[in-house]
DRENPATOR-167553 format. One record per atom (N, C-alpha, C, O): atom name; x, y, z. Coordinates in steps of 0.1 Angstrom, whole numbers. Last residue first. Layout:
<kekols>
+------+-------+-------+-------+
: site :     u :     v :     w :
+------+-------+-------+-------+
:   CA :     X :     Y :     Z :
...
+------+-------+-------+-------+
</kekols>
This chain:
<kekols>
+------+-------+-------+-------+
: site :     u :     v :     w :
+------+-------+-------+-------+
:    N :  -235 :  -107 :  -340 :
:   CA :  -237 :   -93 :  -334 :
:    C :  -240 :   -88 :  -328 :
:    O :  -239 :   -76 :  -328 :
:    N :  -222 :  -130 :  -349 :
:   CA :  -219 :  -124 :  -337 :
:    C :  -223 :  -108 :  -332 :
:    O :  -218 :  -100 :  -324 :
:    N :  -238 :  -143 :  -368 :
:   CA :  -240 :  -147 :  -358 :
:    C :  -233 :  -141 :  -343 :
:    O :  -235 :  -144 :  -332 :
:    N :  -232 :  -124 :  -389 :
:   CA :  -247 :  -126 :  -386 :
:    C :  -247 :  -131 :  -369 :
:    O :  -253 :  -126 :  -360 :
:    N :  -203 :  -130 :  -390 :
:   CA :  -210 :  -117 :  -389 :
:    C :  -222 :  -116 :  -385 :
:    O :  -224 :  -107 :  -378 :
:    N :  -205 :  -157 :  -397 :
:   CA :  -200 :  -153 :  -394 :
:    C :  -203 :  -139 :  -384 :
:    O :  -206 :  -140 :  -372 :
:    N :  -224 :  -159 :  -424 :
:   CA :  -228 :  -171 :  -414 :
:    C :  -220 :  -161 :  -402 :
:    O :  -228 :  -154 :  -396 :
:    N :  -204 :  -150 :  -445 :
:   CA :  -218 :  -139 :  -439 :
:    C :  -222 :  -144 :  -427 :
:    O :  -225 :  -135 :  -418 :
:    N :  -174 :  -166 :  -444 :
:   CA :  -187 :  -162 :  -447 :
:    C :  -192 :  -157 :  -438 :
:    O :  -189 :  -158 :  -426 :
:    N :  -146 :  -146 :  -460 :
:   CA :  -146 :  -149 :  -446 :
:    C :  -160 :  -149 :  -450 :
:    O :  -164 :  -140 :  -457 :
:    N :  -120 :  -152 :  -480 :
:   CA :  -137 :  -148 :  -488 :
:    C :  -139 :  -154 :  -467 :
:    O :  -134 :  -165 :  -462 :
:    N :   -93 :  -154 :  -481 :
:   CA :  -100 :  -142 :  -484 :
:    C :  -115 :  -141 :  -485 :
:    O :  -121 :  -132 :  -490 :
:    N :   -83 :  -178 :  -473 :
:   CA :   -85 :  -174 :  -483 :
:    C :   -92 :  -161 :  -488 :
:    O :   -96 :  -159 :  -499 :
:    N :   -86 :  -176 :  -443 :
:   CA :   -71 :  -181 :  -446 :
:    C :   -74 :  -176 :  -465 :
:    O :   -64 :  -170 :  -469 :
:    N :  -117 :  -172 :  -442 :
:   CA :  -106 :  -162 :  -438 :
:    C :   -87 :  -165 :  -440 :
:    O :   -78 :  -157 :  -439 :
:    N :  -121 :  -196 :  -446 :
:   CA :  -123 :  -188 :  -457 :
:    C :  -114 :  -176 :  -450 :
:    O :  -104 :  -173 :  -456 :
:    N :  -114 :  -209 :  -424 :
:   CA :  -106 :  -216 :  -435 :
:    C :  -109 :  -205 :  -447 :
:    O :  -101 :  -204 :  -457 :
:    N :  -132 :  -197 :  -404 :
:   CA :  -114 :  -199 :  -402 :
:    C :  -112 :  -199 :  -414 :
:    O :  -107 :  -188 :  -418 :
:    N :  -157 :  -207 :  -413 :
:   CA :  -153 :  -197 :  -414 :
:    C :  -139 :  -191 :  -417 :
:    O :  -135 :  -185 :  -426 :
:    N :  -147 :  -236 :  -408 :
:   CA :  -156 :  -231 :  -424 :
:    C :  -151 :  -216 :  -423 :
:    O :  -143 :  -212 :  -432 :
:    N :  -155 :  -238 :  -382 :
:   CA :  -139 :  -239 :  -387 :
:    C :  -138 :  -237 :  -404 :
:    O :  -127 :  -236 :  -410 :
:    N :  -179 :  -225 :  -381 :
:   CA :  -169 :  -215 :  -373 :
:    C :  -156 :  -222 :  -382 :
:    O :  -148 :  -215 :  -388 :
:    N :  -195 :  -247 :  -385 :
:   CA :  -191 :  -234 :  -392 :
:    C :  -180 :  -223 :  -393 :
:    O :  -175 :  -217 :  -402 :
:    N :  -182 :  -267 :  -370 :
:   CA :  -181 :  -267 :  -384 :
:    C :  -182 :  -253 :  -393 :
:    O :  -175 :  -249 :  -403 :
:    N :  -191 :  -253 :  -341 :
:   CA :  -181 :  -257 :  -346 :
:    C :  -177 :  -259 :  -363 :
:    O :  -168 :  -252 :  -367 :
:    N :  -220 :  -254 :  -347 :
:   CA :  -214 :  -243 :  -348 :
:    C :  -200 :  -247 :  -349 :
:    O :  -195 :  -242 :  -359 :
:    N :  -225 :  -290 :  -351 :
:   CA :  -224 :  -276 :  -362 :
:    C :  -222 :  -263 :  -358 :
:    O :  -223 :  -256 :  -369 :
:    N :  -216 :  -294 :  -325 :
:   CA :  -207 :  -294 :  -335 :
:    C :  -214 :  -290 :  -347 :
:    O :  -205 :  -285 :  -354 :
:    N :  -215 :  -276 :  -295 :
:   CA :  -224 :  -274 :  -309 :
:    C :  -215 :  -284 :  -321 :
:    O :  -207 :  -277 :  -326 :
:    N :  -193 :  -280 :  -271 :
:   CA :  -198 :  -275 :  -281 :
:    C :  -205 :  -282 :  -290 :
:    O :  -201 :  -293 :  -293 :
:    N :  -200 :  -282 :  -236 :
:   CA :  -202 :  -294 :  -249 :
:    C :  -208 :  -287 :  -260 :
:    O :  -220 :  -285 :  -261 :
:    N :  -195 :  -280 :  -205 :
:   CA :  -201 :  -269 :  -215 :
:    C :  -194 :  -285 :  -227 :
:    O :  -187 :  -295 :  -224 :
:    N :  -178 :  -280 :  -180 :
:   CA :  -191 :  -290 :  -181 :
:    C :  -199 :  -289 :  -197 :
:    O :  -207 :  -298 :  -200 :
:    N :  -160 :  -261 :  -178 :
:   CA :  -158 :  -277 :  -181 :
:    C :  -170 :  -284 :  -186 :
:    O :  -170 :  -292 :  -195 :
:    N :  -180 :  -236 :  -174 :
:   CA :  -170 :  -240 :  -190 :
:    C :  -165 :  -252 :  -189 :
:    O :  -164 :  -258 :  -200 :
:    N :  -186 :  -240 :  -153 :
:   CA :  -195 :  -239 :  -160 :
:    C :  -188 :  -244 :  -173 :
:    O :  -190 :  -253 :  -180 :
:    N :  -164 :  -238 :  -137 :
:   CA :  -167 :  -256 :  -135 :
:    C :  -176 :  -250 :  -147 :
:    O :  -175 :  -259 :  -155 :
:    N :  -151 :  -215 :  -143 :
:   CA :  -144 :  -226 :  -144 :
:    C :  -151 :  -238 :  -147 :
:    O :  -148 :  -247 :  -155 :
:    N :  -176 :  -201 :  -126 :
:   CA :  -174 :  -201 :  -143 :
:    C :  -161 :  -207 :  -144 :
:    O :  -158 :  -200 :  -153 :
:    N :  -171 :  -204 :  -101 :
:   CA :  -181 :  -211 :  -105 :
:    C :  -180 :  -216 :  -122 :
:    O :  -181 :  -227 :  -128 :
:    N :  -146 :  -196 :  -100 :
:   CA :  -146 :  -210 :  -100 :
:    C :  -156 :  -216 :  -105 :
:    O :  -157 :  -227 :  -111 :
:    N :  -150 :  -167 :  -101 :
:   CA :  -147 :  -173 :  -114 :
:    C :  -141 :  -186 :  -110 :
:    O :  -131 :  -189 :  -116 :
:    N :  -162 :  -158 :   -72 :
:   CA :  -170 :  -165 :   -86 :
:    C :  -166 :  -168 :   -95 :
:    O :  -174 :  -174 :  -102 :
:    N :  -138 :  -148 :   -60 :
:   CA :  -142 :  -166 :   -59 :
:    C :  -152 :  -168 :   -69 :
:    O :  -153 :  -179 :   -76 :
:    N :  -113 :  -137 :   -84 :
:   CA :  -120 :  -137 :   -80 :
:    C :  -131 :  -150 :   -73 :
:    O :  -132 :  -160 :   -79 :
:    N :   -81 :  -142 :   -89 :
:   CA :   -93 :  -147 :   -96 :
:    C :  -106 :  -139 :   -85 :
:    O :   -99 :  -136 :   -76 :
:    N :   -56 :  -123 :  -102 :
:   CA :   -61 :  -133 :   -90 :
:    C :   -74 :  -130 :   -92 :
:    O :   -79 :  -119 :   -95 :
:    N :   -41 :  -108 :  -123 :
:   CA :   -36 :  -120 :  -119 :
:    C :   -46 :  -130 :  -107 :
:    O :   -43 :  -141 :  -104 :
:    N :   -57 :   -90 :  -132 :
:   CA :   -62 :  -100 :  -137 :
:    C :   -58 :  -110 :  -129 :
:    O :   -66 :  -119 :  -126 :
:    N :   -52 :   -59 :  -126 :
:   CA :   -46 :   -69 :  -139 :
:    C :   -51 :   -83 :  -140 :
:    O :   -48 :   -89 :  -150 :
:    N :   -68 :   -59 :  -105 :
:   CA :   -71 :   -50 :  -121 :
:    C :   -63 :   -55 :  -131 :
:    O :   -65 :   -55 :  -143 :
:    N :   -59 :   -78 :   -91 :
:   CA :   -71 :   -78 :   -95 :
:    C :   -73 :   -70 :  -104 :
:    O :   -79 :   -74 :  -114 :
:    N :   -36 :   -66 :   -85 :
:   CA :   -37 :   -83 :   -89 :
:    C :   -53 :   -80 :   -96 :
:    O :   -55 :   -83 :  -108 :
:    N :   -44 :   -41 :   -72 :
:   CA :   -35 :   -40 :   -89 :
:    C :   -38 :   -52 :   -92 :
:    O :   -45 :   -52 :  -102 :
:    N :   -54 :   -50 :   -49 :
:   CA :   -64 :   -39 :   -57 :
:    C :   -56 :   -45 :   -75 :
:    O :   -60 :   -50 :   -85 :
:    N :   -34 :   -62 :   -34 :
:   CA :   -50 :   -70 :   -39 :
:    C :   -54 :   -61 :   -54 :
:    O :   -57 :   -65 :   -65 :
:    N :   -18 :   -39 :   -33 :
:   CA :   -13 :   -49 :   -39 :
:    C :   -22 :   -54 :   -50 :
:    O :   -23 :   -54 :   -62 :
:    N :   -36 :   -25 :   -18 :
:   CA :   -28 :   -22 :   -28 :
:    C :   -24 :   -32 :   -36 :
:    O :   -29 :   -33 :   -47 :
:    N :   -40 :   -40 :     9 :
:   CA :   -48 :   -38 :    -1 :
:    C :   -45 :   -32 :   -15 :
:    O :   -53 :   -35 :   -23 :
:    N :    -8 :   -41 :    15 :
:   CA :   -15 :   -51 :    11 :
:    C :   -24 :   -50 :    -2 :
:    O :   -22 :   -53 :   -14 :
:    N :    -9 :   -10 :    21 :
:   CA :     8 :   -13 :    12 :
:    C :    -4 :   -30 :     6 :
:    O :    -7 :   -31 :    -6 :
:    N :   -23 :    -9 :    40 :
:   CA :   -25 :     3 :    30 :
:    C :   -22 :    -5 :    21 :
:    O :   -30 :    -8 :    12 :
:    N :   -10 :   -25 :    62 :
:   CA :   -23 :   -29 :    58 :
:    C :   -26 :   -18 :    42 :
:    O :   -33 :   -24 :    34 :
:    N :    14 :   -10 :    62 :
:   CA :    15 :   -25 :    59 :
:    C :    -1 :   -27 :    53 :
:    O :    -3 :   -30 :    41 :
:    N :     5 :    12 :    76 :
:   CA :     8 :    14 :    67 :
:    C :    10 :     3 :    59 :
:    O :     9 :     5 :    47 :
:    N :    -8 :     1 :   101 :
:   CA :   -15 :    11 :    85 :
:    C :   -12 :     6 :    77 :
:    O :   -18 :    -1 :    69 :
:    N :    14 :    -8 :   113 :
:   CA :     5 :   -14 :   111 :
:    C :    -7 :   -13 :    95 :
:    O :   -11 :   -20 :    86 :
:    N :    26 :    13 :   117 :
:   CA :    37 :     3 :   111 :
:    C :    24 :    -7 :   101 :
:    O :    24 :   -12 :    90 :
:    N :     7 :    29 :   130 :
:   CA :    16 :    35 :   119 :
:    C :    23 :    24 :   110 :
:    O :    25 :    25 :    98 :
:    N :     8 :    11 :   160 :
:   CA :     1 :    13 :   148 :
:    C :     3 :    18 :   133 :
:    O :     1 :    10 :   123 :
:    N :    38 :    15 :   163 :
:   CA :    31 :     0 :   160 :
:    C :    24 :    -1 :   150 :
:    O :    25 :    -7 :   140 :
:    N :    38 :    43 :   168 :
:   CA :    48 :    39 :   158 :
:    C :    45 :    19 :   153 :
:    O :    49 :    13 :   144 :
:    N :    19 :    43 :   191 :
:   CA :    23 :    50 :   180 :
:    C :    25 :    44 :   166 :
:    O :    17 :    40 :   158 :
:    N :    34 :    29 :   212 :
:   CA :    21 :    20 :   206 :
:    C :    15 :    32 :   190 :
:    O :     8 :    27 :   181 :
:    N :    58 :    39 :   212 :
:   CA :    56 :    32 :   209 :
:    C :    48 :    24 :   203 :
:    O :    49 :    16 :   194 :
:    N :    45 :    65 :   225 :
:   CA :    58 :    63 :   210 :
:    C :    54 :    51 :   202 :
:    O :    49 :    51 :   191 :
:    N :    35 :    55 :   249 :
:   CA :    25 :    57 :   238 :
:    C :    34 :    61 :   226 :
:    O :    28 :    60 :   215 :
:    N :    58 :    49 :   265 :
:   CA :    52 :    42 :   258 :
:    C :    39 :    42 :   245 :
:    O :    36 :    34 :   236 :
:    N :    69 :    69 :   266 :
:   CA :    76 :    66 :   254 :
:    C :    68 :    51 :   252 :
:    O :    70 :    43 :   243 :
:    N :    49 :    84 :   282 :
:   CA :    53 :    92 :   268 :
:    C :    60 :    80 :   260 :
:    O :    58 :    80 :   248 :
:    N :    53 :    68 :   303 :
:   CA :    40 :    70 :   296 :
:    C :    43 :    75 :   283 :
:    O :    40 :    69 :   273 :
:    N :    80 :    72 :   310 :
:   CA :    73 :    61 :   312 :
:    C :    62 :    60 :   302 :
:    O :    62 :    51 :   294 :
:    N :    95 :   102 :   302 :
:   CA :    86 :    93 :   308 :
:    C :    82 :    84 :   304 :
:    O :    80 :    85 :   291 :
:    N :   128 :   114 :   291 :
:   CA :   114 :   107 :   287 :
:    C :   104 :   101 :   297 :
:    O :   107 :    89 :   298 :
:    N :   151 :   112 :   295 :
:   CA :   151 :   118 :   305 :
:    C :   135 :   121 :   300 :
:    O :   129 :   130 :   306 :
:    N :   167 :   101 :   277 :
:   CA :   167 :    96 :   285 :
:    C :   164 :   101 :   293 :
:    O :   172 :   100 :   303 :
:    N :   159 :    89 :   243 :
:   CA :   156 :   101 :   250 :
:    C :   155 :    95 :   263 :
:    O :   147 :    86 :   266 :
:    N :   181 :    71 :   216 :
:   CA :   169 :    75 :   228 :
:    C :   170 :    82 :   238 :
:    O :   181 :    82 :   243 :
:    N :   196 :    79 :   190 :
:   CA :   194 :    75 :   200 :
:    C :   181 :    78 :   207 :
:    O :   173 :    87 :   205 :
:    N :   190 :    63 :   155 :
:   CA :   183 :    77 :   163 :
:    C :   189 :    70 :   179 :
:    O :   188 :    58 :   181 :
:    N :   185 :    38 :   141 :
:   CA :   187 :    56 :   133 :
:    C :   188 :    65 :   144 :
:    O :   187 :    77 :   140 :
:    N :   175 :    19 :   152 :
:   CA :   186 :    18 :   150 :
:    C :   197 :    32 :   141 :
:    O :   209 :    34 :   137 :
:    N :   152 :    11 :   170 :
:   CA :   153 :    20 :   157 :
:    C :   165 :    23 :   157 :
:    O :   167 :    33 :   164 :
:    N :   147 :    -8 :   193 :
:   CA :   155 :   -12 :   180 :
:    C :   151 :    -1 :   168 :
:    O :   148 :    -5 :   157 :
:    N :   151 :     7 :   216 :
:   CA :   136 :     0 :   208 :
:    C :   136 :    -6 :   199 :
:    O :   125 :   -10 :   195 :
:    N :   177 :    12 :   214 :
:   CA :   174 :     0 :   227 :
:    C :   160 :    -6 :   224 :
:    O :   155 :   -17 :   226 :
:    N :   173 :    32 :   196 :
:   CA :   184 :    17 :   199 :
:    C :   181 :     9 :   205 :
:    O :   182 :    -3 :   202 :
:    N :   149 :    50 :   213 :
:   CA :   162 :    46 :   201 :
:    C :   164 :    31 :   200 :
:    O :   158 :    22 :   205 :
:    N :   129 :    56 :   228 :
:   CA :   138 :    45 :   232 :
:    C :   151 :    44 :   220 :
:    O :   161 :    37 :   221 :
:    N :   106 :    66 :   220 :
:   CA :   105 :    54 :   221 :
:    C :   112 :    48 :   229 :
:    O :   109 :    39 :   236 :
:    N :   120 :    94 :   211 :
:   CA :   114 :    92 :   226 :
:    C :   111 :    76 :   228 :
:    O :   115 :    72 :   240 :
:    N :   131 :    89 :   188 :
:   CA :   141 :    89 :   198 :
:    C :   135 :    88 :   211 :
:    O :   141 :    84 :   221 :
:    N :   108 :    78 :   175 :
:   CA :   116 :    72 :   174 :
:    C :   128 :    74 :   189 :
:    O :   131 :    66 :   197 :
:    N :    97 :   107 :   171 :
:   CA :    90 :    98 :   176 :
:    C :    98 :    85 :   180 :
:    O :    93 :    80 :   191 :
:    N :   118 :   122 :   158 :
:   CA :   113 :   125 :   170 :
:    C :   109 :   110 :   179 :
:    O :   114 :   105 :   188 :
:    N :   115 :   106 :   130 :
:   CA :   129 :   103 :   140 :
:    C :   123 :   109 :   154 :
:    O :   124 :   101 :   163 :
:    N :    92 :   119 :   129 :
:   CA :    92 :   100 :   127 :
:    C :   106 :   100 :   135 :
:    O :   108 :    93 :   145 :
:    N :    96 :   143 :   127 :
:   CA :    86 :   139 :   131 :
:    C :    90 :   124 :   130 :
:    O :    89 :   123 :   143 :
:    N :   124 :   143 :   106 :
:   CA :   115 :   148 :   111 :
:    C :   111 :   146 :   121 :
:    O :   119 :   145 :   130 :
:    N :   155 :   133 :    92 :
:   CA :   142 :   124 :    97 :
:    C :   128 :   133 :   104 :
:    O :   119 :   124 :   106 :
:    N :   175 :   158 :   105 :
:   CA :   169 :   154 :    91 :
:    C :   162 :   139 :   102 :
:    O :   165 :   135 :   113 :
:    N :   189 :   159 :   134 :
:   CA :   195 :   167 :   121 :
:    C :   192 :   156 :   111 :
:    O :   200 :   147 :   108 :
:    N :   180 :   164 :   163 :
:   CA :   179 :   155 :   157 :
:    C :   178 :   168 :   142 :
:    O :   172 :   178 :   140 :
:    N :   191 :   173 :   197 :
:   CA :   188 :   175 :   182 :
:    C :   192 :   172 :   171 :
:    O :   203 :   174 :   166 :
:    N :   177 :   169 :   230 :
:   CA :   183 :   162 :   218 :
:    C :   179 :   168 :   208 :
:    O :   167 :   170 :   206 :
:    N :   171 :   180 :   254 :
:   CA :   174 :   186 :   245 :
:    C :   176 :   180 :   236 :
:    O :   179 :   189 :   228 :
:    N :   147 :   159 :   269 :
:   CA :   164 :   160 :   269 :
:    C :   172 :   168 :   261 :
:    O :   183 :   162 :   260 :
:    N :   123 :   170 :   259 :
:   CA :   130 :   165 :   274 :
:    C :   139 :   162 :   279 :
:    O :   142 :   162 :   291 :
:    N :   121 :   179 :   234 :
:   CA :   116 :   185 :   250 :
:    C :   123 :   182 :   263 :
:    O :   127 :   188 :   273 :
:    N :   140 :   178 :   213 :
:   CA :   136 :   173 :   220 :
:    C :   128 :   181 :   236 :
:    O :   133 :   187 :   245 :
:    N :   141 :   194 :   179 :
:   CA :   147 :   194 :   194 :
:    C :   135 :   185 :   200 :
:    O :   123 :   185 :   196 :
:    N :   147 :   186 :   145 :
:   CA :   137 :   191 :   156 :
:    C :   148 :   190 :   170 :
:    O :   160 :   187 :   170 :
:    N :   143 :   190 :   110 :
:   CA :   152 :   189 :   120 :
:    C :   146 :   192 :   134 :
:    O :   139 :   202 :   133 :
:    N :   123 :   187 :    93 :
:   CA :   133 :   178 :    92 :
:    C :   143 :   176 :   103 :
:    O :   149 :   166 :   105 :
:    N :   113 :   211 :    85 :
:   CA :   107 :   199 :    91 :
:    C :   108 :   188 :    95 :
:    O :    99 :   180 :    99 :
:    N :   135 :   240 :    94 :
:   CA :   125 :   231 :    88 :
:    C :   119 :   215 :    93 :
:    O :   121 :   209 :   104 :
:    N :   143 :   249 :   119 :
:   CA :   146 :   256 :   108 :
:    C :   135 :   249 :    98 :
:    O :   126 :   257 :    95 :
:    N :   130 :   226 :   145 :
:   CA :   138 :   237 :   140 :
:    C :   143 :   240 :   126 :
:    O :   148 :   230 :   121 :
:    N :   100 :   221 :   165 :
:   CA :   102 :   219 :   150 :
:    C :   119 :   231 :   148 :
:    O :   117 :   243 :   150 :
:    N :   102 :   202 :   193 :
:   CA :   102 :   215 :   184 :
:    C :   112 :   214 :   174 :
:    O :   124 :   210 :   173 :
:    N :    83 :   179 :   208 :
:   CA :    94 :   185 :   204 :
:    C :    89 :   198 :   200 :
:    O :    78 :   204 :   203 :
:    N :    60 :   168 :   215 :
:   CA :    70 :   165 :   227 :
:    C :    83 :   171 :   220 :
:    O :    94 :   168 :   225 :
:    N :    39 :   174 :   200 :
:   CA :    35 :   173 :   216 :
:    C :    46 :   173 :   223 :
:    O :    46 :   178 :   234 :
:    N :    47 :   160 :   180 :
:   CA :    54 :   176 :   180 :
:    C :    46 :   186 :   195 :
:    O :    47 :   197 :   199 :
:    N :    37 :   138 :   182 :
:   CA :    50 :   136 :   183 :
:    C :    56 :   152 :   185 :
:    O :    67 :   155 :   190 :
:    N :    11 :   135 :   166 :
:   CA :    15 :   133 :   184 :
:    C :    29 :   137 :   185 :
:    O :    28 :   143 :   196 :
:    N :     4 :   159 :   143 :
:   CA :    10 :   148 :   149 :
:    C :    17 :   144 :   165 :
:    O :    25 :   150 :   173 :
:    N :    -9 :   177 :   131 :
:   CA :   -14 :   173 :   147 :
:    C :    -8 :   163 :   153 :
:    O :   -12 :   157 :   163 :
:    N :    -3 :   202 :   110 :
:   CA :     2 :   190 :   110 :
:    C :    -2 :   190 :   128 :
:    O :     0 :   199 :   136 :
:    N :   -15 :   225 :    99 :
:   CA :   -24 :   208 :    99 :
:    C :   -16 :   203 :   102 :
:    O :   -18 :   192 :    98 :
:    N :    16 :   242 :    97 :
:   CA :     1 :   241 :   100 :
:    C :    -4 :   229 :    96 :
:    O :     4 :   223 :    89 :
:    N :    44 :   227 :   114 :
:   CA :    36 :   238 :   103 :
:    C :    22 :   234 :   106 :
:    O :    17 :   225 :   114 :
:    N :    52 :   238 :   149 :
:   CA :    52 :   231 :   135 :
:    C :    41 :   229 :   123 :
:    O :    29 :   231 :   125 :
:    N :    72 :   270 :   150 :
:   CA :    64 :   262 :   155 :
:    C :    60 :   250 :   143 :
:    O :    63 :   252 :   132 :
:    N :   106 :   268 :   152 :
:   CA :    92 :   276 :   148 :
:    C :    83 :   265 :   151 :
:    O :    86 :   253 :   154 :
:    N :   139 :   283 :   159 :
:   CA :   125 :   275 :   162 :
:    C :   116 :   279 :   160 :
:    O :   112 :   290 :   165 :
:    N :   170 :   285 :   151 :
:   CA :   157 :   294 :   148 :
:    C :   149 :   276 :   150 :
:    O :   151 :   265 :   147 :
:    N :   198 :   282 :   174 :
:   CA :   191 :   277 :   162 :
:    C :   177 :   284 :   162 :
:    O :   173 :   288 :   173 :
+------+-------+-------+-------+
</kekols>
């Protein structure tokens, strides 16, 4: 099989302990020859962990792996899990909030400000004056003046 090295910027811990073949997708193992056909880097990382027995249930595990190596896989692939959950959250927060669905804690204050609030009943009368001319076509000036 053709082996290359793994593409450029990529510094991923994981190609510390393999090699990249034909593309990025398929790799060899350093330490037990294992080759792994599509998953990349993440299946690499996965088979040194331990496969199966770490519960990644895609990939067997590398049995001729150090102690050290498959534990830093491990604390690896935690973190990563970790991120990416935390990324996946704030995301969430971010959209609820640009659509509206979740309040903000100052809009309690303005909750309790608008209970407490006791309309005008002459602006009220105007305003329902206004309503009723707008049902008739003639909407009054009182209107327009007062919202500009």
């Amino acid at each position: 099989m053709f082996e290359m090295a793994p593409k450029r910027g990529s510094d991923d811990i994981g190609w510390q302990h393999g090699i990249m073949l034909e593309n990025r997708h398929n790799f060899k193992c350093n330490y037990c020859g294992f080759v792994g056909q599509g998953g990349g880097v993440s299946r690499l990382k996965k088979h040194l962990a331990g496969g199966r027995l770490a519960g990644y249930h895609d990939v067997q595990g590398c049995k001729s792996v150090s102690k050290e190596v498959k534990k830093a896989m491990i604390e690896h692939i935690k973190q990563v899990r970790a991120e990416t959950t935390r990324k996946k959250a704030n995301k969430e927060i971010a959209e609820r909030i640009i659509s509206g669905r979740q309040r903000d804690e100052e809009d309690d204050d303005e909750v309790q400000m608008y209970a407490e609030y006791v309309p005008d009943p002459d602006v009220q009368e105007r305003l329902a004056e206004h309503i009723a001319g707008l049902r008739h076509g003639t909407p009054s000036p009182w209107f327009f003046r007062c919202w500009r």
